[in-house]
C-alpha positions in Angstrom: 53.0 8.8 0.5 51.5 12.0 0.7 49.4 12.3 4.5 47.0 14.4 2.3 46.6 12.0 -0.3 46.3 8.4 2.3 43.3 11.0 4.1 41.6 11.6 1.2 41.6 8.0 0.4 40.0 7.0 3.8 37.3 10.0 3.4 36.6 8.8 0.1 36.5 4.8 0.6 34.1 6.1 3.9 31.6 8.5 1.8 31.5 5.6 -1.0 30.2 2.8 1.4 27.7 5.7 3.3 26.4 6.3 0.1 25.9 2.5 -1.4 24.2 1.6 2.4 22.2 4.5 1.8 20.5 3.2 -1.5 20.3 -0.1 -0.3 18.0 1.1 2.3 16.4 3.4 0.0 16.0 0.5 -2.3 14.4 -1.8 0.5 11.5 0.8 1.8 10.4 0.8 -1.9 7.0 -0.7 -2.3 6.8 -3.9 -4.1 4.0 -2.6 -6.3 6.9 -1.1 -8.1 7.7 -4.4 -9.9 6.0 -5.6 -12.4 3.9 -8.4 -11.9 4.9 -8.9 -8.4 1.8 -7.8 -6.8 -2.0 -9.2 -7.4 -5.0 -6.7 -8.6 -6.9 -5.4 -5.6 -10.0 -7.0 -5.2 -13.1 -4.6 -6.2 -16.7 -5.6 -4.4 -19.7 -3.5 -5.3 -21.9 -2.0 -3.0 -25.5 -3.1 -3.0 -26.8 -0.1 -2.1 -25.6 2.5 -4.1 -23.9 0.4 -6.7 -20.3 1.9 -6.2 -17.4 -0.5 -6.9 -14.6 0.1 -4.2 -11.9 -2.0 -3.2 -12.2 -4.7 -0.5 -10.0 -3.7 1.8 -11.4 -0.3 2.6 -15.1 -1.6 2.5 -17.7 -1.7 4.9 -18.5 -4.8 6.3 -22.4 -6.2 6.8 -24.1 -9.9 6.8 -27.4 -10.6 5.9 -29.0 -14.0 6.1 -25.5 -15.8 6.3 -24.0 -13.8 3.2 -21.6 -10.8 3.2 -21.8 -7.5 1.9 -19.7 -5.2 1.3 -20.5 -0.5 1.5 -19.1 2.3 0.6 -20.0 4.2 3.9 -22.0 4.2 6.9 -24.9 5.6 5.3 -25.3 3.0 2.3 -24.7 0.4 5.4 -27.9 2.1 7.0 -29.8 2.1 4.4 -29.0 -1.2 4.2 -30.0 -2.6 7.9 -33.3 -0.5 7.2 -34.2 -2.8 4.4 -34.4 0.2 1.7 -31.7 -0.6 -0.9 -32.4 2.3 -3.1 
């Protein structure tokens, strides 16, 4: 066999598993979002204050009277404390 040949073989058979390992990992830092049906809708809750519908996870927290509620920002949570929902 040619030595050129058997090297470009090895160079070759090396590139081809660099790139496959490379996908692989590309394919794994892909958000699950990205197939369908595998993720649940995000949850909206409405503000009381200002009537805005925003997800849950980036809401504001408050309780009142044993009962959550959920704002859009700080001052809609004020507003809210001060007893003036509108």
């Amino acid at each position: 066999m040619n030595f050129r040949f058997l090297i470009g073989l090895v160079v070759g058979y090396l590139a081809y598993r660099l790139v496959k390992k490379g996908i692989q990992a590309w394919k794994e830092r892909q958000p699950a979002s990205r197939e369908p049906g595998s993720r649940e809708p995000e949850e909206l809750v409405q503000d009381p204050v200002c009537g805005t519908f925003i997800p849950r996870r980036d809401a504001l927290k408050g309780q009142k009277d044993g009962q959550d509620y959920f704002f859009c920002s700080e001052g809609c949570l004020k507003r809210f404390r001060r007893g003036r929902p509108e």
